[in-house]
C-alpha positions as CSV (number, residue, x, y, z in Angstrom):
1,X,-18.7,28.8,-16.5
2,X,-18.6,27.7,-19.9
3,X,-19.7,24.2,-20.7
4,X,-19.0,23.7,-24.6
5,X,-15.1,23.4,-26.0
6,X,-13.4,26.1,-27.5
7,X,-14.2,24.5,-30.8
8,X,-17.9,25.9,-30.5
9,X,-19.1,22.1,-30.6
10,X,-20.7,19.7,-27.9
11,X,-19.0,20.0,-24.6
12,X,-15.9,18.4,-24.0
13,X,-14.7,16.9,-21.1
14,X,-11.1,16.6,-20.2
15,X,-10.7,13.9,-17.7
16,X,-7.1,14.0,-16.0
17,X,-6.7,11.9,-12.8
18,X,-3.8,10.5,-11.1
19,X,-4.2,6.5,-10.0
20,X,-5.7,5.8,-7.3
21,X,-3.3,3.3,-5.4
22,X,-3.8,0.2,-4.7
23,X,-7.2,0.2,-7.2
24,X,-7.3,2.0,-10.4
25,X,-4.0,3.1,-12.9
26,X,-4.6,6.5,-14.2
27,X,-5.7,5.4,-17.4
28,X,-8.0,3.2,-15.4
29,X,-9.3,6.3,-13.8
30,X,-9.8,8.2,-16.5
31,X,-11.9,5.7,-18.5
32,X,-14.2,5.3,-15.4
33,X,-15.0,8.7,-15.7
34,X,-15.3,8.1,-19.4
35,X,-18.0,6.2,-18.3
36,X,-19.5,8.4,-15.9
37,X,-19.7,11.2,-18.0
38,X,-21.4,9.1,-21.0
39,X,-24.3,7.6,-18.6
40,X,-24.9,11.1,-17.2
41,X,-24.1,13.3,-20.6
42,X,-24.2,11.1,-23.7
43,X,-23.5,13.8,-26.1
44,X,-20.5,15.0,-24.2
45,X,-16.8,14.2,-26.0
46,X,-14.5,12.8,-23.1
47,X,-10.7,13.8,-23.3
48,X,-8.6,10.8,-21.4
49,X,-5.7,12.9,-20.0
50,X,-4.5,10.0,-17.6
51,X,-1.6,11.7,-15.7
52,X,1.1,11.9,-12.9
53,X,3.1,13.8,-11.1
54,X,7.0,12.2,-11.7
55,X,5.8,8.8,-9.3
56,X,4.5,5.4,-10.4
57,X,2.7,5.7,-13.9
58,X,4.7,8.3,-15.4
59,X,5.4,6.4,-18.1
60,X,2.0,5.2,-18.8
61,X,0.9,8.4,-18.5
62,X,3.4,9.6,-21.1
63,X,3.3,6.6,-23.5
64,X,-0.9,6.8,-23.1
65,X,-0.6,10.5,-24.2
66,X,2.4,10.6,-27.2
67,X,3.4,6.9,-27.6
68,X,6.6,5.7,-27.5
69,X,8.5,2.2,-27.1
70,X,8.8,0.2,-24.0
71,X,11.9,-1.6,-23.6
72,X,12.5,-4.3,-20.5
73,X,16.6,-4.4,-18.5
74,X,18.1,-6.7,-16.3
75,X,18.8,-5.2,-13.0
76,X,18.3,-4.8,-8.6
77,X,15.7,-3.8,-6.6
78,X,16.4,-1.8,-3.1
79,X,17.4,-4.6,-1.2
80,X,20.0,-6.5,-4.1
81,X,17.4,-8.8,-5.6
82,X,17.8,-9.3,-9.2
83,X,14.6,-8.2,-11.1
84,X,13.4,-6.7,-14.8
85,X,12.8,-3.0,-15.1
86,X,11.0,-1.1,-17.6
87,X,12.0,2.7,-19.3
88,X,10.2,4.4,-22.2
89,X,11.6,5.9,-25.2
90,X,9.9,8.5,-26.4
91,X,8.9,9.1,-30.0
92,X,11.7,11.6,-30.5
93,X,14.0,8.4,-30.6
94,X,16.7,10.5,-28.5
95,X,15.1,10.5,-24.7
96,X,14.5,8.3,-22.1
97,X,12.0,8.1,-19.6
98,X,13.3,6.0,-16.3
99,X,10.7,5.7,-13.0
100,X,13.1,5.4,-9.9
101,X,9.9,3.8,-8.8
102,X,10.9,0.8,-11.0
103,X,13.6,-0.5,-9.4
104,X,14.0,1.2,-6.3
105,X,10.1,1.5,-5.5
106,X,8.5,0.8,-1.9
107,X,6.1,-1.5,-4.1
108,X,8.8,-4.1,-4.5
109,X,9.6,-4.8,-1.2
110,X,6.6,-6.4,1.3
111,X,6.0,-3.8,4.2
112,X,7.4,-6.6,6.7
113,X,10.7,-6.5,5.2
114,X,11.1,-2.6,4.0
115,X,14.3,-1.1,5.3
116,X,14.9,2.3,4.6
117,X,18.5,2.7,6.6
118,X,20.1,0.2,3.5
119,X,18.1,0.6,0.9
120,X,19.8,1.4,-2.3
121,X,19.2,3.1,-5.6
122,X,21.9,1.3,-7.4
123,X,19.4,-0.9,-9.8
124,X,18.2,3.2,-10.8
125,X,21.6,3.9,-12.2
126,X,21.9,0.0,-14.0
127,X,19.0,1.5,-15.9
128,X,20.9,5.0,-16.9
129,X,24.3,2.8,-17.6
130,X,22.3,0.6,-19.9
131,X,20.7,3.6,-21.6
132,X,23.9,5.5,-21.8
133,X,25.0,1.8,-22.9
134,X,22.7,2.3,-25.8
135,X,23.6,5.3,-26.7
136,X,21.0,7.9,-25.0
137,X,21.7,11.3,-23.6
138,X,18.5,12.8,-22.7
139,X,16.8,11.6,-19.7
140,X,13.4,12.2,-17.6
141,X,14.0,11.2,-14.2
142,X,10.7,10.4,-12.5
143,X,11.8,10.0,-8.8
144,X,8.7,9.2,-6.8
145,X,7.4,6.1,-5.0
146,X,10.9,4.7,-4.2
147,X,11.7,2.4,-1.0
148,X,15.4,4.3,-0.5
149,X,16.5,7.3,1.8
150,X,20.2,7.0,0.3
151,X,20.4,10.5,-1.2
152,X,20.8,9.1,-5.1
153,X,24.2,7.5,-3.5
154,X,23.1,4.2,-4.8
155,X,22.5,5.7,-8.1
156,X,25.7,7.2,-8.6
157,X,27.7,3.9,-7.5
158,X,26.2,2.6,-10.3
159,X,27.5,5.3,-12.6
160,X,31.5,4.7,-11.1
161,X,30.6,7.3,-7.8
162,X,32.9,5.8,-5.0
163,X,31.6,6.5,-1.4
164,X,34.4,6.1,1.6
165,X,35.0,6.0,4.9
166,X,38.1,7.4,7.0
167,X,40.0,4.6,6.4
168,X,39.3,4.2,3.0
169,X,36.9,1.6,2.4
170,X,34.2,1.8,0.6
171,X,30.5,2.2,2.4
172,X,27.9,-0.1,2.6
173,X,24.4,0.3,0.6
174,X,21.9,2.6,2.4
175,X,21.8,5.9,4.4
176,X,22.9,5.4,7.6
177,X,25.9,4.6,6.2
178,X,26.5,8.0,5.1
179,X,27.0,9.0,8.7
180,X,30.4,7.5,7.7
181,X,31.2,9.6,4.7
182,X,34.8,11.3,5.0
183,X,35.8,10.8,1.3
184,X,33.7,11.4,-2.4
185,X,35.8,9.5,-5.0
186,X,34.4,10.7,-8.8
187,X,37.6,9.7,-10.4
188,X,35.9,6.4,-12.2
189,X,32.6,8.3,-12.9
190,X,30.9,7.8,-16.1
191,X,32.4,10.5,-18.2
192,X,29.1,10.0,-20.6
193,X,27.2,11.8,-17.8
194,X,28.9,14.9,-19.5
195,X,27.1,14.9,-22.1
196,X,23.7,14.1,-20.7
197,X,20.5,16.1,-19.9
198,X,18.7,15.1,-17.1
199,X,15.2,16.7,-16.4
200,X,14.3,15.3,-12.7
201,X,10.7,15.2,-11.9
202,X,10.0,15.1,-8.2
203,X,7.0,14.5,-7.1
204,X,7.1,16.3,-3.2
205,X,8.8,19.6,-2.8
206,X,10.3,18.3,0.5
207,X,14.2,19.2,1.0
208,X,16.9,16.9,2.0
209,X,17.1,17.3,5.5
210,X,15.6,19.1,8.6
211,X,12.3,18.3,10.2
212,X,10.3,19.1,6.6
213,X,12.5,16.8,4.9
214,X,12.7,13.7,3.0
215,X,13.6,11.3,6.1
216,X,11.5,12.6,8.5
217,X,8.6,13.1,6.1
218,X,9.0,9.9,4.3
219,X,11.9,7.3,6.0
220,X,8.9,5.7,8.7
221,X,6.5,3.9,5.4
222,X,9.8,3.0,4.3
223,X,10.6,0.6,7.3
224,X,12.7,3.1,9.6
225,X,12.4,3.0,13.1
226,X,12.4,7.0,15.1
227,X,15.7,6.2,15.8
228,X,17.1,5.6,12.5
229,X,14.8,8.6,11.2
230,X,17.1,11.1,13.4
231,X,19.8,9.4,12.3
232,X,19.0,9.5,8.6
233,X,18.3,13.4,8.5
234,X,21.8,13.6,10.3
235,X,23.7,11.4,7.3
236,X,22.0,12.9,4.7
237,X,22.8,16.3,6.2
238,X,26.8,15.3,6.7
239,X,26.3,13.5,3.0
240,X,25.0,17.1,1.4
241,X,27.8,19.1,3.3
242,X,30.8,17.3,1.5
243,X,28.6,16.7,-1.6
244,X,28.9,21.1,-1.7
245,X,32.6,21.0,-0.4
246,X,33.7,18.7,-3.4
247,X,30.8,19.9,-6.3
248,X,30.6,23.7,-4.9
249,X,26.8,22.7,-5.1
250,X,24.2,23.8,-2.3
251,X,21.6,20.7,-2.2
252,X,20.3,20.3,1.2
253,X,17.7,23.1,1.2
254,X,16.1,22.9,-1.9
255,X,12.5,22.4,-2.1
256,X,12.0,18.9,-4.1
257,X,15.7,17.9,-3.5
258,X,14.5,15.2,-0.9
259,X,12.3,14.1,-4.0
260,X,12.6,10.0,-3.5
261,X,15.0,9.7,-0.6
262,X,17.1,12.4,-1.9
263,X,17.8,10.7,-4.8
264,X,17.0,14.5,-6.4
265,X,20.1,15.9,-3.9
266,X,22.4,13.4,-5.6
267,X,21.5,13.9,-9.2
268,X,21.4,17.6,-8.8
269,X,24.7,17.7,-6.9
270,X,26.9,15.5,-9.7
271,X,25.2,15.8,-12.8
272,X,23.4,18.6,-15.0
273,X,20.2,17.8,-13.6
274,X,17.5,20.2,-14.0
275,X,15.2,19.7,-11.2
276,X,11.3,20.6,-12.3
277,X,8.0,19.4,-10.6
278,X,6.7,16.4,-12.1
279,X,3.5,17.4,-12.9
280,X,4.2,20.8,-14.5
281,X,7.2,18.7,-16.7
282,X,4.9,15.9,-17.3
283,X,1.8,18.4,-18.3
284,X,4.5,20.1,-20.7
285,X,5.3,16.5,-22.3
286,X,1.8,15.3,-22.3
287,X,0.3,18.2,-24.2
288,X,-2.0,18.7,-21.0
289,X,-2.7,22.7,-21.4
290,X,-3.7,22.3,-25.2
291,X,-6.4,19.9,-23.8
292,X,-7.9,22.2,-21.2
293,X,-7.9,25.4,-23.1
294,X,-10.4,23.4,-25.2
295,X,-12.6,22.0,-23.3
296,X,-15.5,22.9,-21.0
297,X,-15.0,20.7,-17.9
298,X,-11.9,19.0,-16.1
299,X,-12.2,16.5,-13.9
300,X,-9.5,15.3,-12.1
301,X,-8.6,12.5,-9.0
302,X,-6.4,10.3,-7.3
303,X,-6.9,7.4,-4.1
304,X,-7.0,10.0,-1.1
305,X,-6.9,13.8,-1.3
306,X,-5.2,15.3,1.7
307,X,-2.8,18.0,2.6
308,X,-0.3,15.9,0.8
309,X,-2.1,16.5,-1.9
310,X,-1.2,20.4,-1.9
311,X,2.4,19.1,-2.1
312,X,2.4,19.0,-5.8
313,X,0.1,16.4,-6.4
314,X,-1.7,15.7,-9.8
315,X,-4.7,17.6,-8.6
316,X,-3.0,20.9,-7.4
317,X,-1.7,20.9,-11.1
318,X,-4.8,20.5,-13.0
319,X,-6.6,22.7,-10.8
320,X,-3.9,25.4,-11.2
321,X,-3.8,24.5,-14.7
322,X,-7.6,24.8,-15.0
323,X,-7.9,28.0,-13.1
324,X,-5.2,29.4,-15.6
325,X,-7.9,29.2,-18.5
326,X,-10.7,29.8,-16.2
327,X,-12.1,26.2,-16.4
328,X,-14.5,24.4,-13.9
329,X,-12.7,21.7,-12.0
330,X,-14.5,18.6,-10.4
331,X,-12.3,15.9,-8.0
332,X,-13.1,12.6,-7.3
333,X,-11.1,11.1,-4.8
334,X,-11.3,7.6,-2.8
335,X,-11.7,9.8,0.0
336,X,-11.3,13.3,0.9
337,X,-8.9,13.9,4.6
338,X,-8.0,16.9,6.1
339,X,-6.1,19.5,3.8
340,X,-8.1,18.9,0.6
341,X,-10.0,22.0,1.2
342,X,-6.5,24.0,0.0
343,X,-7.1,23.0,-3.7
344,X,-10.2,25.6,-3.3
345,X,-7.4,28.3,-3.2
346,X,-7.1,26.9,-6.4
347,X,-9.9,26.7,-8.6
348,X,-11.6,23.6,-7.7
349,X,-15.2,24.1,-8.0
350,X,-16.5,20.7,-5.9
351,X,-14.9,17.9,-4.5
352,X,-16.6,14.5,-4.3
353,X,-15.3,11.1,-2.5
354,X,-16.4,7.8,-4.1
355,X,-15.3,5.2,-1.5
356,X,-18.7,3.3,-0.2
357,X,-19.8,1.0,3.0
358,X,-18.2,-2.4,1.8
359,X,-16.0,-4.9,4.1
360,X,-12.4,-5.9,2.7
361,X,-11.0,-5.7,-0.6
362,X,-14.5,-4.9,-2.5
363,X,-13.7,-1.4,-1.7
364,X,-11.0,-1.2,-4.0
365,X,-12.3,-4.1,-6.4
366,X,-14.9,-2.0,-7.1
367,X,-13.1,1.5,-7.3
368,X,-13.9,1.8,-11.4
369,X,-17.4,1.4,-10.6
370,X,-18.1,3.8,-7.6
371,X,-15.9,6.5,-9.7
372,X,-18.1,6.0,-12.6
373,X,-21.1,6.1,-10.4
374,X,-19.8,9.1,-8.7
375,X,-18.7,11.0,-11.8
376,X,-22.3,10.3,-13.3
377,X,-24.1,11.7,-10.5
378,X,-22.2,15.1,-10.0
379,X,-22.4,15.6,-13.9
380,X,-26.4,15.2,-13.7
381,X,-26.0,17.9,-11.1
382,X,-23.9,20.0,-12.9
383,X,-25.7,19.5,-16.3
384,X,-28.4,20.7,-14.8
385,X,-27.2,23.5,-12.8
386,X,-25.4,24.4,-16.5
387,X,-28.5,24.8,-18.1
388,X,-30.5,26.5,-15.5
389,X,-27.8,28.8,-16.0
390,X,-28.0,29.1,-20.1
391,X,-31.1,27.5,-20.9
392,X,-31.6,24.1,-22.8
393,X,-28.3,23.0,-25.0
């Protein structure tokens, strides 16, 4: 196990966590551990890699690691409300970054009033309109974190996609009103959408239906009762069969095509969409593998690891990423659950939870601190394991 960068110098630490929800942004992560590493290893040279995996923070993550300009819309949340949005251009002045999560995320709508069966993705495709508006054609989709189950149909209404039921009329917002569906009406569609390129990040590899997929996975901590979860999987199911009789396109067994409510389904089923996993296309735009290749350590985190986590999370991908170069790999996590142990399969070399013996919100007030503290410890363990191994250096 090497400790010093490929540069030959002082070792060098790259330091790639997701967030840890509810507590610590990435780049708030990644500092922490700054921090841990310099009370434990002053000499060391920290790389802050803050990253994510195509859900909330991608473009922080992105803008943190290559810069770019934030620009603020108009638009809807999931349930109609008006409300501001972000999207990031990057420094190539010809793409777009959009995060579904920013106007169709869970976050924006209180867990009392989340309602997955009529949530809708339509303030998602205001933001592509108003980009396409301003004359962008190459898009990064980040679909994770959203509050919607309406297979991207929200999206595409806002791109001219008409959605109708036998007698014509056009459906309501939401999934369950899919189980209506007879007739897909593209003749008003955006005709920009030609032109485009969208690369979609998802963030799960679930598919669009069956008992693996994005309803049944995903509908119930968006506000659907068991009732309406059956239900869901059946619209979006009758929703993906006419989707392929009218496009030719298979989308309701691809892995990742449940990606945030199906909103991957729709995108791939009516527009050149490129479907990649967010954190292999966000590693590739970030510059991540440059980063490892030259350093001695990774560390890497996010708020619980799980067996979610071997779904494509942030830490699968670094320690894959790691392995590749045959670099040690240390995760922190808020707390480690059942299924974490995967990510040895993997390359991770240890795994260490930082959550603590605290009543209330202190836990998570408190996050940046125990990470640090945690970080600080295992690198005084390692350091010293490292030079038992290879003498004083």
């Amino acid at each position: 196990m090497a400790v010093r960068g490929a540069s030959g110098g002082f070792p060098v630490v790259v330091a790639a966590p997701d967030s840890f929800k509810g507590s610590l942004t990435a780049s708030d992560a990644a500092a922490a551990m700054e921090r841990g590493v310099k009370m434990a290893w002053p000499e060391a040279m920290v790389v802050k890699a803050p990253m994510a995996d195509g859900g909330e923070g991608t473009i922080d993550c992105i803008r943190a690691a290559i810069g770019g300009e934030k620009r603020r819309l108009s638009t809807v949340d999931p349930l109609g409300r008006p409300r501001p949005a972000e999207w990031l251009v990057l420094p190539d002045r010809e793409t777009v970054v959009i995060e579904i999560a920013a106007a169709s995320g869970l976050t924006l709508i209180p867990a009392g009033q989340r309602r997955a069966a009529v949530a809708s993705s339509y303030g998602s495709g205001l933001q592509i309109r108003q980009a396409l508006d301003a004359g962008f054609r190459r898009f990064v989709v980040a679909l994770g974190g959203s509050a919607t189950n309406d297979a991207g149909t929200g999206l595409l209404t806002g791109l001219g996609m008409r959605w109708l039921d036998g007698n014509g009329r056009e459906l309501p917002p939401g999934g369950l009103a899919l189980e209506r569906l007879q007739t897909i009406d593209d003749s008003n569609i955006d005709r920009r959408l030609a032109r485009c390129q969208f690369l979609v990040a998802a963030d799960v590899r679930a598919p669009l239906c069956g008992v693996d997929g994005t309803s049944h996975l995903y509908a119930r901590q968006k506000g659907a009762s068991d009732e309406e979860i059956d239900r869901l999987d059946r619209a979006l199911a009758h929703f993906a069969e006419l989707a392929a009789c009218h496009t030719g396109r298979q989308v309701g067994d691809i892995p990742g095509a449940g990606a945030a409510g199906g909103t991957a389904a729709g995108l791939l089923a009516f527009t050149n969409a490129e479907l990649r996993p967010g954190f292999d296309l966000l590693a590739e735009i970030t510059g991540l593998p440059a980063k490892i290749a030259a350093a001695g350590l990774v560390l890497t985190g996010e708020g619980q690891s799980d067996r979610q986590t071997m779904q494509g999370k942030v830490p699968l991908g670094v320690c894959r990423l790691a392995s590749s170069y045959g670099k040690p790999v240390l995760l922190f996590s808020g707390q480690l659950a059942k299924g974490y142990e995967g990510l040895y399969r993997h390359g991770l070399t240890a795994a260490f939870a930082i959550s603590r013996q605290l009543a209330g919100d202190r836990q998570y007030r408190l996050a940046g601190k125990f990470l640090a503290d945690t970080v600080a410890d295992a690198l005084r363990l390692y350091r010293r394991a490292m030079t038992a191994q290879t003498g004083p250096g």
